[in-house]
C-alpha positions as a printed NumPy array, in Angstrom:
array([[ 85.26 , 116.781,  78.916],
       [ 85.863, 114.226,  81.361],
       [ 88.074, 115.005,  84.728],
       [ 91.446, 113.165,  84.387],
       [ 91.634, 110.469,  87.105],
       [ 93.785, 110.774,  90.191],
       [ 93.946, 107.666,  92.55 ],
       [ 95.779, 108.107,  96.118],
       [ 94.285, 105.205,  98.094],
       [ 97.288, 102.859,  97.913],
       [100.77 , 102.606,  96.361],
       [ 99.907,  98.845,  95.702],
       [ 97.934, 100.421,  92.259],
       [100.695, 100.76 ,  89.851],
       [100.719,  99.029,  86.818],
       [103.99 ,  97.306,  85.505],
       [106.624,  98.816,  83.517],
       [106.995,  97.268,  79.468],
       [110.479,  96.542,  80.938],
       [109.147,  94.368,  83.672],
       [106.622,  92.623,  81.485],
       [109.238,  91.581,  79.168],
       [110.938,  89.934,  82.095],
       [108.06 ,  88.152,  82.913],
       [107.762,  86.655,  79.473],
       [111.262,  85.741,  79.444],
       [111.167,  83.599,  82.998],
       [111.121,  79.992,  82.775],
       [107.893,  78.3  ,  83.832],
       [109.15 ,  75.312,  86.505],
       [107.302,  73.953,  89.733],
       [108.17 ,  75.717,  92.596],
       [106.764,  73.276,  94.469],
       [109.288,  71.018,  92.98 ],
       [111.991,  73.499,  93.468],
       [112.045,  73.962,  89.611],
       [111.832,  77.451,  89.251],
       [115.011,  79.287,  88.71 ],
       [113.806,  82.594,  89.027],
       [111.786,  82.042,  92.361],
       [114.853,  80.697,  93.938],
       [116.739,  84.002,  91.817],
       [114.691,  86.111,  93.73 ],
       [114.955,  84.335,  96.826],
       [118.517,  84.199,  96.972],
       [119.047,  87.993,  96.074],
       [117.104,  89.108,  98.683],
       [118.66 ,  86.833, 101.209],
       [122.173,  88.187, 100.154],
       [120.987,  92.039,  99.746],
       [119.101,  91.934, 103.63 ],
       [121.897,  89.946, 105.322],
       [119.648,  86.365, 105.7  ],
       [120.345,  83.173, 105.093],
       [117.182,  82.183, 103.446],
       [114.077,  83.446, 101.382],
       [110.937,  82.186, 100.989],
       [108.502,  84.035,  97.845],
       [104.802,  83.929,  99.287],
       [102.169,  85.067,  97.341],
       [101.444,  88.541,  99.726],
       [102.985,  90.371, 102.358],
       [ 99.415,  89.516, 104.593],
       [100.476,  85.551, 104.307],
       [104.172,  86.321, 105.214],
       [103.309,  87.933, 108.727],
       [100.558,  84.507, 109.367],
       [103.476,  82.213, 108.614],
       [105.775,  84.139, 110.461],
       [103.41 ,  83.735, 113.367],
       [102.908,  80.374, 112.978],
       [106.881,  79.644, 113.249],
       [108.024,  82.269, 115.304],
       [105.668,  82.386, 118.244],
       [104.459,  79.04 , 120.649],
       [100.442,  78.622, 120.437],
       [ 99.474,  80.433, 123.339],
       [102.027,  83.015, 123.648],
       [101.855,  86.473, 123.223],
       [102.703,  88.581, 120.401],
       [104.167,  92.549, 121.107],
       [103.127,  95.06 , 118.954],
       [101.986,  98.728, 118.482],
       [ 98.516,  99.371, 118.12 ],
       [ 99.132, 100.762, 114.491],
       [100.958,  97.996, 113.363],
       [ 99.497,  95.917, 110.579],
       [ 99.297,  92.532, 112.93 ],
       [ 96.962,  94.268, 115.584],
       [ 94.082,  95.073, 112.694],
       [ 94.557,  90.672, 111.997],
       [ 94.679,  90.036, 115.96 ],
       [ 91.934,  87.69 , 115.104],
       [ 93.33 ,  86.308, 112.282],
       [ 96.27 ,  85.461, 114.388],
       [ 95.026,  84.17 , 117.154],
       [ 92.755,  81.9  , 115.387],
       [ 95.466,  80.265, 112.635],
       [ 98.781,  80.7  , 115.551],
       [ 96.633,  80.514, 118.298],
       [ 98.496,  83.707, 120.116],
       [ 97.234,  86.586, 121.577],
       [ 98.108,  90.106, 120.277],
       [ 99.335,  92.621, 122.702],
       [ 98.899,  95.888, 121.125],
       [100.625,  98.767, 122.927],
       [100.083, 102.222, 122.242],
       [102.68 , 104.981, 121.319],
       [103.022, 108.647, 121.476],
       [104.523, 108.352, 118.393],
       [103.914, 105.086, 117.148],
       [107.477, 103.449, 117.865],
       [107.589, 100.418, 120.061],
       [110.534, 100.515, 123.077],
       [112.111,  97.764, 124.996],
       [110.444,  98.166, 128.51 ],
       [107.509,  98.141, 127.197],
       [106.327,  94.214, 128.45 ],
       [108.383,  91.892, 130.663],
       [109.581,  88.765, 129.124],
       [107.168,  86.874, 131.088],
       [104.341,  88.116, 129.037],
       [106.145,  88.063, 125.811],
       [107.007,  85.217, 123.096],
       [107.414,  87.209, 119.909],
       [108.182,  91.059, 119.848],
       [106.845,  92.539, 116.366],
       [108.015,  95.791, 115.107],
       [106.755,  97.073, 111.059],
       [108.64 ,  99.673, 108.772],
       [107.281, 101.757, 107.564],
       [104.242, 102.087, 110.194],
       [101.417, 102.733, 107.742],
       [ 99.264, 103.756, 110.135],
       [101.127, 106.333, 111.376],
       [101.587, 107.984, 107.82 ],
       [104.146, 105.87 , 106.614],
       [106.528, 106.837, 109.473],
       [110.385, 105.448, 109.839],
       [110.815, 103.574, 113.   ],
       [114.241, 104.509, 113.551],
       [117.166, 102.353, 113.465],
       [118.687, 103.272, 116.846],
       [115.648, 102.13 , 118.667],
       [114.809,  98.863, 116.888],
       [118.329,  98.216, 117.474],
       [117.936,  98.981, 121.198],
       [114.533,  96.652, 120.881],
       [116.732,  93.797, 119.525],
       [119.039,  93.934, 121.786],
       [116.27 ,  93.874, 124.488],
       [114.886,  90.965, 123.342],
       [117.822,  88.849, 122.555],
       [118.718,  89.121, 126.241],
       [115.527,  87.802, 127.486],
       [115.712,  85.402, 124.971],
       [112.543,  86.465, 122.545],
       [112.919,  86.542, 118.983],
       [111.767,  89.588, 116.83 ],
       [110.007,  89.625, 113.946],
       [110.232,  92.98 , 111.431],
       [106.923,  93.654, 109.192],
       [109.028,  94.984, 106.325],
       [106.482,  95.57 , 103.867],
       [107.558,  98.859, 102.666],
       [111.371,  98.461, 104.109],
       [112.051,  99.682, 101.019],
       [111.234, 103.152, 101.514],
       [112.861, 103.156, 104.649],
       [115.795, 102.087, 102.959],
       [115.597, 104.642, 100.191],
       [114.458, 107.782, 102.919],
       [117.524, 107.068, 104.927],
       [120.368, 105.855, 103.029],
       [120.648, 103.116, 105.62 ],
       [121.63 ,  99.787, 104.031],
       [118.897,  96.718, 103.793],
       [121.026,  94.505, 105.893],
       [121.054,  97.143, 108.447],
       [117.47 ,  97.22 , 108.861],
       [117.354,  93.546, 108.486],
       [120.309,  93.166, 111.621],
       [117.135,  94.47 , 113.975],
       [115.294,  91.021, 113.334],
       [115.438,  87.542, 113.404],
       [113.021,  87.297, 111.162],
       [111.377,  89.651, 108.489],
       [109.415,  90.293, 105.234],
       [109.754,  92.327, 102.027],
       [106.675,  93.423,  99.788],
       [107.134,  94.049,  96.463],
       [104.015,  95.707,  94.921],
       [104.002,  98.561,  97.779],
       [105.179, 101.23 ,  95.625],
       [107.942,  99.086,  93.935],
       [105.327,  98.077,  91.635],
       [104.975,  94.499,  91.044],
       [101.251,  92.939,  90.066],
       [101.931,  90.448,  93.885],
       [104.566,  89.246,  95.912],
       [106.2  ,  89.295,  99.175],
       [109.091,  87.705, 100.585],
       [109.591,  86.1  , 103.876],
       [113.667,  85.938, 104.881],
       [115.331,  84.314, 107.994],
       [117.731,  81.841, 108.722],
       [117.387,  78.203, 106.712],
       [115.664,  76.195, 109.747],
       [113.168,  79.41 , 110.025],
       [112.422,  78.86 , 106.206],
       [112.201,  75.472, 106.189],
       [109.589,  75.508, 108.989],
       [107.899,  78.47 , 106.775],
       [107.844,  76.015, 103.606],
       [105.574,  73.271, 105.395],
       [103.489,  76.332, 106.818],
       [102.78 ,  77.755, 103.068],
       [101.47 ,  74.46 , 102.024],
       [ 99.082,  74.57 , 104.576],
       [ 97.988,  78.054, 103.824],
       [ 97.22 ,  77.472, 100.451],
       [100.58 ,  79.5  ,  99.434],
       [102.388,  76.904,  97.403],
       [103.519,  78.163,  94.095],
       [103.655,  76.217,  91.016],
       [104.713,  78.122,  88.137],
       [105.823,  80.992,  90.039],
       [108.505,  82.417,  87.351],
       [107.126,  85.434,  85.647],
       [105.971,  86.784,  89.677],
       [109.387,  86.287,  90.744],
       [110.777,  87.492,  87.46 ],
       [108.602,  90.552,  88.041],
       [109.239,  91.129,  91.885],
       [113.241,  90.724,  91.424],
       [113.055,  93.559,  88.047],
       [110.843,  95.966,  90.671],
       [113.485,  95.482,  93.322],
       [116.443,  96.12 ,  91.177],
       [114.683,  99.182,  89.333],
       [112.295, 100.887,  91.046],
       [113.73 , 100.666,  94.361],
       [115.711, 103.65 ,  94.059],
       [112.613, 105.62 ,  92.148],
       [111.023, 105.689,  95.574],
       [112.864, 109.269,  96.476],
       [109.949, 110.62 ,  93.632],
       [107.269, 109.202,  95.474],
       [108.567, 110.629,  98.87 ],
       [108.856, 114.21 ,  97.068],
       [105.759, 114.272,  95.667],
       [103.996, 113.338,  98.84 ],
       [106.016, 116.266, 100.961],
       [104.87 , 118.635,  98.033],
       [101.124, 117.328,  98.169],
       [101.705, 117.493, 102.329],
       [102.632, 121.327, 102.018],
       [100.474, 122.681,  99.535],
       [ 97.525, 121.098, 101.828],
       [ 98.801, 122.745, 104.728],
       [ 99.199, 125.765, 103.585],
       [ 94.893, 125.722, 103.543],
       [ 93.368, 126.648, 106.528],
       [ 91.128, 124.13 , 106.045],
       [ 93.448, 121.101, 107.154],
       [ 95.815, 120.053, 109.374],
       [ 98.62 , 117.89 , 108.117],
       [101.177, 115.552, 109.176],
       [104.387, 115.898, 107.445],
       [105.727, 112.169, 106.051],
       [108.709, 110.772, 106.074],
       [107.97 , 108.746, 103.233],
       [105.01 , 108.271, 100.364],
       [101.868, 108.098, 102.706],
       [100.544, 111.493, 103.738],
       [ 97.384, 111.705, 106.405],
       [ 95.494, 114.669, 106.671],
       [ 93.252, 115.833, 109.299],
       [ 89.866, 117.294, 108.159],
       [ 88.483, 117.813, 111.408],
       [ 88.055, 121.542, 110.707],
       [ 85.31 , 121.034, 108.461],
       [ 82.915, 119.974, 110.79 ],
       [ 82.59 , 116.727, 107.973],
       [ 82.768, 113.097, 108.319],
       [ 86.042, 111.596, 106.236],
       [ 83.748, 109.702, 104.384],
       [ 81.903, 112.872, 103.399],
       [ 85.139, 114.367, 102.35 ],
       [ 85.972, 111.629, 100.261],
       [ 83.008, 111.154,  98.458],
       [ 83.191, 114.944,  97.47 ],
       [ 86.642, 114.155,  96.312],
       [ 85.66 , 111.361,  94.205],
       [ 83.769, 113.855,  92.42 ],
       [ 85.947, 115.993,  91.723],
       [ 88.082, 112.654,  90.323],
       [ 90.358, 112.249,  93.627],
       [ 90.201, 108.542,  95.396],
       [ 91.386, 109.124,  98.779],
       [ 90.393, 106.968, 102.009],
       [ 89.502, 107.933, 105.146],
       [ 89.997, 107.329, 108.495],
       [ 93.282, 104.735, 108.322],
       [ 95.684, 106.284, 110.531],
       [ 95.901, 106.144, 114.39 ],
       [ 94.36 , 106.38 , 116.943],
       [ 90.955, 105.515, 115.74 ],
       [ 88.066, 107.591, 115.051],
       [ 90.379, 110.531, 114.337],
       [ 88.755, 112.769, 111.331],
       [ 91.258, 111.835, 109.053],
       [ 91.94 , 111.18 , 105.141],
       [ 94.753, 109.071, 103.357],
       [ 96.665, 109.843, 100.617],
       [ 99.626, 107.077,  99.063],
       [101.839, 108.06 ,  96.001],
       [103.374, 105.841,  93.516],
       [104.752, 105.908,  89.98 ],
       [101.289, 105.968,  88.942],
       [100.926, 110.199,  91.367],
       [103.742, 111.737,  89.246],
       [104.11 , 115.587,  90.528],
       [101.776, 117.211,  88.248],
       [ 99.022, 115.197,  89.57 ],
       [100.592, 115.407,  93.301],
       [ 99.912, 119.147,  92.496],
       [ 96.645, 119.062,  90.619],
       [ 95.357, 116.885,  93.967],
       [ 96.08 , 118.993,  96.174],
       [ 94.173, 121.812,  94.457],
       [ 91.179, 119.9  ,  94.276],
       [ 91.256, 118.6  ,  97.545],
       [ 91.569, 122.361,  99.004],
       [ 89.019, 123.42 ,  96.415],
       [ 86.51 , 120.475,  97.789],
       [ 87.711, 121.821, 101.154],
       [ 85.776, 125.23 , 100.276],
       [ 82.719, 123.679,  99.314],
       [ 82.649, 121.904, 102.397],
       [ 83.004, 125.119, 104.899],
       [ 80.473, 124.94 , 107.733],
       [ 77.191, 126.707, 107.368],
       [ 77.464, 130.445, 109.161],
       [ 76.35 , 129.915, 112.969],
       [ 75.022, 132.837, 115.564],
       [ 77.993, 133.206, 117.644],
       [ 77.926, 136.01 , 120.585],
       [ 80.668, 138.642, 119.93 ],
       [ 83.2  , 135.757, 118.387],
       [ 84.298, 135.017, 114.406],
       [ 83.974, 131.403, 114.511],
       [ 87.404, 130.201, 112.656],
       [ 85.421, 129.279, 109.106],
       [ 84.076, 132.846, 108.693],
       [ 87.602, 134.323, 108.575],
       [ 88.434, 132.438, 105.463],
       [ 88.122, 133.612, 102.693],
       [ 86.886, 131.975,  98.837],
       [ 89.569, 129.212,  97.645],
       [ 91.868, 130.615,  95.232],
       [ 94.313, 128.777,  93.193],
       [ 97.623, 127.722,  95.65 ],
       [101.044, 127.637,  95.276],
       [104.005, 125.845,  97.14 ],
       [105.452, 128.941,  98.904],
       [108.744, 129.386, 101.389],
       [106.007, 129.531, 104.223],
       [104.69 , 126.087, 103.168],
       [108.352, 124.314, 103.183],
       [109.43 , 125.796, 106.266],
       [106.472, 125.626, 108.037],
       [106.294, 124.286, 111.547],
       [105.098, 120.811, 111.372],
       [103.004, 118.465, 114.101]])
């Protein structure tokens, strides 16, 4: 009998919903390019309304977005503020060879970027992302990107918000979109991170900041012809699913605490759908890990948090993790986890850790697990 298939690697895996293929089918087919497409500009204009922007602009991904946000945003030359786990610094290159600016990556205790962190001297663009994938899918809070705006507007540099999964921020919190949005000048929306569209992203400012970003998209081979049933498909995932995103958060926390409730790992508690473990204690390489996990029929990837080289394994949920399979993960993760137990060492007059644990038995979600005392 074959193992039933349980992929964590990404939230950008789900399939669409019969509801939201049928809205595809039913969107018109004009030129974007002409400004024909009435859903495109749909879209567009219901995310400028619902994240307090004048303008939208719908760009194929969330990756092209940030590069044209760049490219408008911040003078060749300049430099560009980030945190070292933020999307931009892994595409430093990428940005300084298409906006011809130098990334600044500053590193965090906790992953959240603060206003004295560079003079305004050195700065031209301040970017802050929310959620910080890196960092496990942690909420930058809204007190201090509102403390960062304000920073920045007084020394007269505009910030840019990497909004790609906004969404669960939005949904995590109870915070309003436009309150999030109030933090930037500038920001983008992705709409197959967990909301589940096939692509999409949208890239929202004022009209002048849009209008710039049109000519850029031409250039970057982002133009959109008939553009309808993506639009049609991103605007039904925003409407529907948004809310949905609360299932994807509990399943993660319930994954997160049935793992740490093993000896065998050490986990950081999310805030949202992306849960990093640490499988350090196993004396195995991620990669190792993971490939025992495939096995078992568990994707997972490995080392994609912060700071680098860290022995540690990623885990995303979507629509497509529903909580039985959040549970049945965990189990085979911690039942890999057993298999993988160091090979019995002569120690002098000490247990080493790994001879102390026992044979993996089945695991429940106790009181110990949700009230545990997280890193």
């Amino acid at each position: 009998m074959s193992v039933e298939s349980i992929d964590l690697r990404s939230d950008t895996l789900s399939r669409p919903a019969p509801a939201m293929v049928q809205a595809m089918t039913a969107a018109g087919l004009g030129d974007d390019r002409y400004g024909e497409s009435t859903a495109t500009r749909e879209l567009e204009e219901h995310c400028a309304a619902l994240f307090g922007k004048e303008s939208g602009l719908f760009l194929p991904s969330a990756t092209m977005s940030n590069q044209i946000a760049l490219k408008v945003l911040a003078a060749r030359g300049s430099t560009v503020l980030c945190e070292t786990g933020h999307h931009l610094d892994q595409f430093a290159a990428a940005a300084g060879d298409l906006a011809g600016v130098t990334v600044d990556a500053v590193t965090t205790h906790d992953g959240f970027l603060r206003p004295p962190a560079a003079g305004p001297a050195a700065t031209g663009l301040v970017w802050t992302e929310n959620t910080i994938t890196a960092h496990g899918g942690r909420i930058h809070p809204l007190p201090l990107l509102t403390s960062l705006k304000a920073w920045s507007s007084r020394h007269g540099i505009p910030v840019y918000l990497d909004g790609a999964r906004i969404m669960h921020a939005v949904v995590a919190t109870g915070i309003a979109p436009a309150a999030w949005a109030a933090t930037s000048d500038a920001m983008s929306l992705c709409f197959t991170k967990g909301l589940g569209a096939p692509l999409g992203s949208v890239l929202l400012g004022t009209a002048d900041f849009i209008r710039a970003a049109r000519r850029y998209r031409l250039w970057y081979g982002g133009a959109l012809h008939q553009s309808g049933p993506s639009a049609a498909a991103a605007l039904w995932a925003l409407r529907h699913n948004s809310a949905r995103l609360a299932e994807d958060h509990a399943n993660a926390a319930l994954f997160a605490a049935m793992l740490a409730e093993s000896p065998h790992f050490e986990v950081t508690r999310p805030d949202t759908n992306i849960v990093h473990v640490d499988v350090s204690r196993l004396h195995r390489a991620p990669t190792e890990f993971v490939a025992r996990a495939a096995e078992t029929g568990v994707r997972v990837l490995a080392g994609r948090g912060v700071p680098a080289g860290r022995a540690e394994i990623r885990a995303v949920f979507s629509s497509g993790t529903p909580r039985r399979l959040a549970i049945r993960a965990a189990e085979r993760l911690i039942a890999v986890a057993g298999q993988c137990r160091p090979t019995r060492t002569l120690n002098l007059g000490r247990v080493p850790w790994w001879d102390r644990i026992g044979p993996s038995d089945p695991v429940t979600v106790s009181a110990q697990a949700q009230s545990r005392t997280w890193r």
